[in-house]
C-alpha positions in Angstrom: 97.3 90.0 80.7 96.5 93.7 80.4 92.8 93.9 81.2 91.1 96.1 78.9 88.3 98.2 80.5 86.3 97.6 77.4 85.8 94.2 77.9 85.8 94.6 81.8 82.6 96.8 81.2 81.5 94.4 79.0 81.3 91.9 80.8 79.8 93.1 84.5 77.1 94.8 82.8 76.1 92.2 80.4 75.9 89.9 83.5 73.8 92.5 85.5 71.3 92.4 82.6 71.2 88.6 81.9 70.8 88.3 85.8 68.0 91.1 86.1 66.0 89.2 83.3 66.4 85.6 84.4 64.4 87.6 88.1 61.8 88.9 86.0 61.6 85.8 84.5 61.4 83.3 87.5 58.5 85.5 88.8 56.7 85.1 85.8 57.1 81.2 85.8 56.4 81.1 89.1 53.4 83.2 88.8 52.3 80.3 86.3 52.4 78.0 89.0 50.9 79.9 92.0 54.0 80.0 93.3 54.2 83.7 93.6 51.0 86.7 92.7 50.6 87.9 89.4 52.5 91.4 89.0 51.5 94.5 86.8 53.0 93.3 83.2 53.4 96.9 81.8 54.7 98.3 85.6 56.6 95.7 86.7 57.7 93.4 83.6 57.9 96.0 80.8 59.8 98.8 82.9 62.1 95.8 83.9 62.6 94.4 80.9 64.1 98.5 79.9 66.5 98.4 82.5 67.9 95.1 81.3 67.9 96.3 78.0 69.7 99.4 79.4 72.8 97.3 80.7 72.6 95.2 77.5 72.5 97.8 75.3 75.4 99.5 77.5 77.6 96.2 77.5 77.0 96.0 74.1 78.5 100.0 73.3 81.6 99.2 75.4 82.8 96.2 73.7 83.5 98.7 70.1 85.5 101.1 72.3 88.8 97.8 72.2 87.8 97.3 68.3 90.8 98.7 65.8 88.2 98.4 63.2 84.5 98.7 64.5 82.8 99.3 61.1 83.8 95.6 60.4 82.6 93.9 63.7 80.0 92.1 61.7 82.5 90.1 60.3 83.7 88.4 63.8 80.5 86.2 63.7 81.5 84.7 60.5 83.8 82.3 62.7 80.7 81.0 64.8 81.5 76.8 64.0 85.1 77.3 65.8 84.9 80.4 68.0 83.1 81.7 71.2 83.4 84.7 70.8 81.5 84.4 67.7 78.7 82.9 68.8 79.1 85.6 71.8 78.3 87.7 69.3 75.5 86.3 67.9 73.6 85.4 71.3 74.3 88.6 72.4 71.8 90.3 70.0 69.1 87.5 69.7 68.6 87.7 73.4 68.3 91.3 73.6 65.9 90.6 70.7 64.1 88.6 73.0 64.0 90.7 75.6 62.7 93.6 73.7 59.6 91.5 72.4 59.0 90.0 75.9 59.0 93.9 77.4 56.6 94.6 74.2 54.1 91.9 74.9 53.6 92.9 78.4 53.5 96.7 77.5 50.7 96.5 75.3 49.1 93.4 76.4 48.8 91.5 73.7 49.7 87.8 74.8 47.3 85.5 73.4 46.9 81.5 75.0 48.7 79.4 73.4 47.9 76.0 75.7 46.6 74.7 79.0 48.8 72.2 81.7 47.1 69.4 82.9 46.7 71.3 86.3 45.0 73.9 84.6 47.6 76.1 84.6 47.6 78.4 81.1 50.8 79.1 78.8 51.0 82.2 76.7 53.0 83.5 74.5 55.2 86.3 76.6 55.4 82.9 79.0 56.9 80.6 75.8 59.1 83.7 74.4 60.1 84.6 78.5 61.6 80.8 78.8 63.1 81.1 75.0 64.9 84.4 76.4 66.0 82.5 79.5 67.7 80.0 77.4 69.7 82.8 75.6 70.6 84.2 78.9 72.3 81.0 80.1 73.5 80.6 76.6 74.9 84.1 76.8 76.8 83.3 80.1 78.3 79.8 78.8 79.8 81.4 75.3 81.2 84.6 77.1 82.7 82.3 80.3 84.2 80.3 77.3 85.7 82.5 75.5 88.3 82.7 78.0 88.0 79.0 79.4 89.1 77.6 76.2 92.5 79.2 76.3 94.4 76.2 77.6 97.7 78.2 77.5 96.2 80.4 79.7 96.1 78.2 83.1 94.5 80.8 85.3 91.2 80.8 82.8 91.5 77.3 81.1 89.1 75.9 84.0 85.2 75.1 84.5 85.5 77.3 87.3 85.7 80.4 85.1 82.0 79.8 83.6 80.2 78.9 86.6 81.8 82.1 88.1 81.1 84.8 85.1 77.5 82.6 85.8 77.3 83.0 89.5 78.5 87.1 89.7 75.5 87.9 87.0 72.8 86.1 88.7 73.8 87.7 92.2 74.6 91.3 90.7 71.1 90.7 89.1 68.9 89.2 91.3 70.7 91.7 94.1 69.4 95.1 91.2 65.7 92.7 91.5 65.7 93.0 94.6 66.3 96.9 94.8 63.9 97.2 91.6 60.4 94.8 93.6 61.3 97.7 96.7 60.2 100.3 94.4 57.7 98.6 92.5 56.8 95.6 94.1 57.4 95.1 97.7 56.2 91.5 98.1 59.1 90.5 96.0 61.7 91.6 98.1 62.1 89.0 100.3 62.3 86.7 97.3 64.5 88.3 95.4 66.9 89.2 98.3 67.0 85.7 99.4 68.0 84.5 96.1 70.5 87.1 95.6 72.1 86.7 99.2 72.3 82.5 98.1 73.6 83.1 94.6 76.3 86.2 96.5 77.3 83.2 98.9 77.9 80.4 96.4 79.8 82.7 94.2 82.1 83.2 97.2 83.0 80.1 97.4 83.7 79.4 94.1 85.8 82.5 93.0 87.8 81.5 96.6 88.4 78.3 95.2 89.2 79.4 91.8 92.0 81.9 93.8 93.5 78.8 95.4 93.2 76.8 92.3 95.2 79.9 91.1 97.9 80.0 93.2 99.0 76.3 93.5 99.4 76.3 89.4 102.4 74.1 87.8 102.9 76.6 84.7 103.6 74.1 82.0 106.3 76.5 80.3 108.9 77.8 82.2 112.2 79.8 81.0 114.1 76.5 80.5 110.9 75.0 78.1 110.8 78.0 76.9 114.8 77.8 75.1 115.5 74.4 75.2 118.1 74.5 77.7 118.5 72.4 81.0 120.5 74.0 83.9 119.7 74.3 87.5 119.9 78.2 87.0 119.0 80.7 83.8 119.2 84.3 84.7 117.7 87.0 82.2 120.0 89.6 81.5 117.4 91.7 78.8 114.8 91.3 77.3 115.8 91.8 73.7 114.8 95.2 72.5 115.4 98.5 74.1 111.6 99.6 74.1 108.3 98.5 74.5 105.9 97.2 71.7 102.3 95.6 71.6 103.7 92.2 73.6 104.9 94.2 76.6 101.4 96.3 76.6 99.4 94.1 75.9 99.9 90.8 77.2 101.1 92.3 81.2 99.2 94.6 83.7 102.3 96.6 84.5 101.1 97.2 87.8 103.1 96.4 91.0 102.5 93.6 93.1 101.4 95.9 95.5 98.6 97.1 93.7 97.5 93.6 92.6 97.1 92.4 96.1 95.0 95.5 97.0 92.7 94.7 93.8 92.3 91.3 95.3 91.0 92.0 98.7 89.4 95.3 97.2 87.0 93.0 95.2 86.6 90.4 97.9 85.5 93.0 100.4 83.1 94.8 97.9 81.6 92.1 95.9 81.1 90.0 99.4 80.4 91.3 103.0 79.2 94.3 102.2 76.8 94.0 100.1 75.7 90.9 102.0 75.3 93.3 105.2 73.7 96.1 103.4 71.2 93.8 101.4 70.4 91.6 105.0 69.5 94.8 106.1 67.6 96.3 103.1 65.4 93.2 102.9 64.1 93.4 106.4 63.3 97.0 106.1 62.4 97.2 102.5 64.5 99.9 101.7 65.1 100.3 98.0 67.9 102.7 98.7 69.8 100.4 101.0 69.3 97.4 98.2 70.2 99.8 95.2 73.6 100.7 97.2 74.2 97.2 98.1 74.3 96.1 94.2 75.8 99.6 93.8 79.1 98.4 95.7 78.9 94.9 94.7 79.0 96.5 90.8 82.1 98.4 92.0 83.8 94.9 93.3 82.7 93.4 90.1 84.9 95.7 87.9 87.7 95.4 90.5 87.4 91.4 90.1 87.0 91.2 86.3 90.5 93.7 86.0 92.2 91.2 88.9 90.7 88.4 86.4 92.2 89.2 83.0 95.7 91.0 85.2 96.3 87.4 86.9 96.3 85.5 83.5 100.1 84.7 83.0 101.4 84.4 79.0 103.8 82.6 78.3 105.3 84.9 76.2 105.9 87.1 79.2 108.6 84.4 79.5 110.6 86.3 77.1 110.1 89.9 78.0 110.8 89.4 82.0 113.6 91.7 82.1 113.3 95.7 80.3 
């Protein structure tokens, strides 16, 4: 497929966002429990909640730039009982809703009790709307992992794997920009949030490496004999039927050489991985929220090369018929 930088955009800063939150989040929950201190609501949770809004509201402004018609993008959610991207689009906005009033609450303060746990511990209402917004965010992750998942002609995607890893890359990218952000503001968090986002780096490795194998032993179901109807030991393509390109040969192909895709490969397997692994290892034991903030900085940079090598690998089976130009 021909990965559209759009959506690439889209979908890397979206999952920094959704990541960021669900840190702010689990320190608030925790906080609940004794777990972890009490931070500075307006500080710490309200200037957190901004920056996630940022990369929402960012994700958000690149998807219109692959829209023909962006005035009428309000009409892709009419399709939400058959189609993920449809609800996408409607989870999309009601958690950045949510986000905005949890940021609000703990801005101005106002956050009345609403009940009591048994052990005493007290519930209020940014607690009750921050768990409602966590919801979204996992909700968020599982519609936009699916709307490529469910495209069984596409082998590469049409696997669990492609969820938990859209999953997996937003929680590290986010927990990772947590870990930068509790430097600056909140030092006591760091080695909480670095641990979780060195973890969450880790597991993701070994998924995406075993979606790349997965990847590379595929059957393809159609092949050029499937494809015409004709059995014969060998089937040579002489042309491809038309003498210049058009939407199928743009849009459905990366065009770049096998070269290059190899280079994106291990480009995103270095960046998204070891470096930012090293850099974070060592921002974490010296607190150093410019060593963290480059570490999620590069890893960002891996992400974009990993979402383009993720939509480029996807092989249509209409490029069966347009092998040959």
């Amino acid at each position: 497929m021909h990965p559209a930088f759009s959506v690439i955009f889209l979908t890397t800063l979206i999952g920094v966002g959704q990541g960021l939150y669900l840190a702010l989040n689990t320190v608030q929950v925790y906080s609940v429990f004794k777990v972890l201190p009490v931070q500075d609501s307006a500080h710490f949770y309200a200037l957190g909640s901004l920056i996630v809004l940022l990369f929402l509201g960012a994700g958000l402004a690149a998807s219109f730039f692959h829209l023909g018609r962006p005035e009428r993008a309000w009409r892709s959610a009419a399709c939400w009982r058959t189609s993920w991207l449809s609800r996408e689009i409607i989870v999309l906005p009601a958690f950045m809703g949510s986000v905005a009033a949890w940021g609000m609450i703990h801005y101005t303060g106002w956050s009345p009790h609403l009940f009591t746990f048994g052990n005493g511990a007290e519930v209020d209402l940014s607690q009750l709307l921050g768990v409602i917004a966590s919801l979204l965010s996992f909700t968020l992750f599982l519609v936009t992992g699916m709307i490529y998942a469910c495209i069984k002609q596409l082998q590469e995607w049409a696997t669990p794997l492609t969820v938990i890893n859209y999953t997996l890359f937003g929680l590290a990218s986010g927990f990772l920009l947590a870990a930068a952000f509790a430097a600056w503001k909140s030092p006591g968090l760091v080695e909480f949030y670095g641990g979780w986002a060195i973890f969450t780096t880790l597991v993701a490795f070994l998924t995406r490496t075993a979606s790349l194998m997965r990847n590379a032993r595929i059957k393809y179901k159609s092949t050029l004999e499937s494809a015409i109807g004709i059995r014969h030991a060998r089937i040579e393509q002489k042309a491809q039927g038309a003498m210049a390109g058009s939407f199928n040969t743009r849009e459905y192909f990366h065009g770049a050489t096998q070269g290059k895709f190899k280079f994106v490969k291990w480009l995103f397997l270095v960046l998204v991985f070891p470096v930012p692994l090293l850099l974070a290892s060592i921002g974490i034991g010296t607190q150093s929220t410019a060593l963290l903030l480059a570490a999620f900085l590069i890893q960002y940079l891996g992400l974009i090369a990993e979402r383009w090598f993720f939509f480029a690998q996807a092989n249509h089976p209409q490029n069966l018929y347009y092998q040959t130009v």
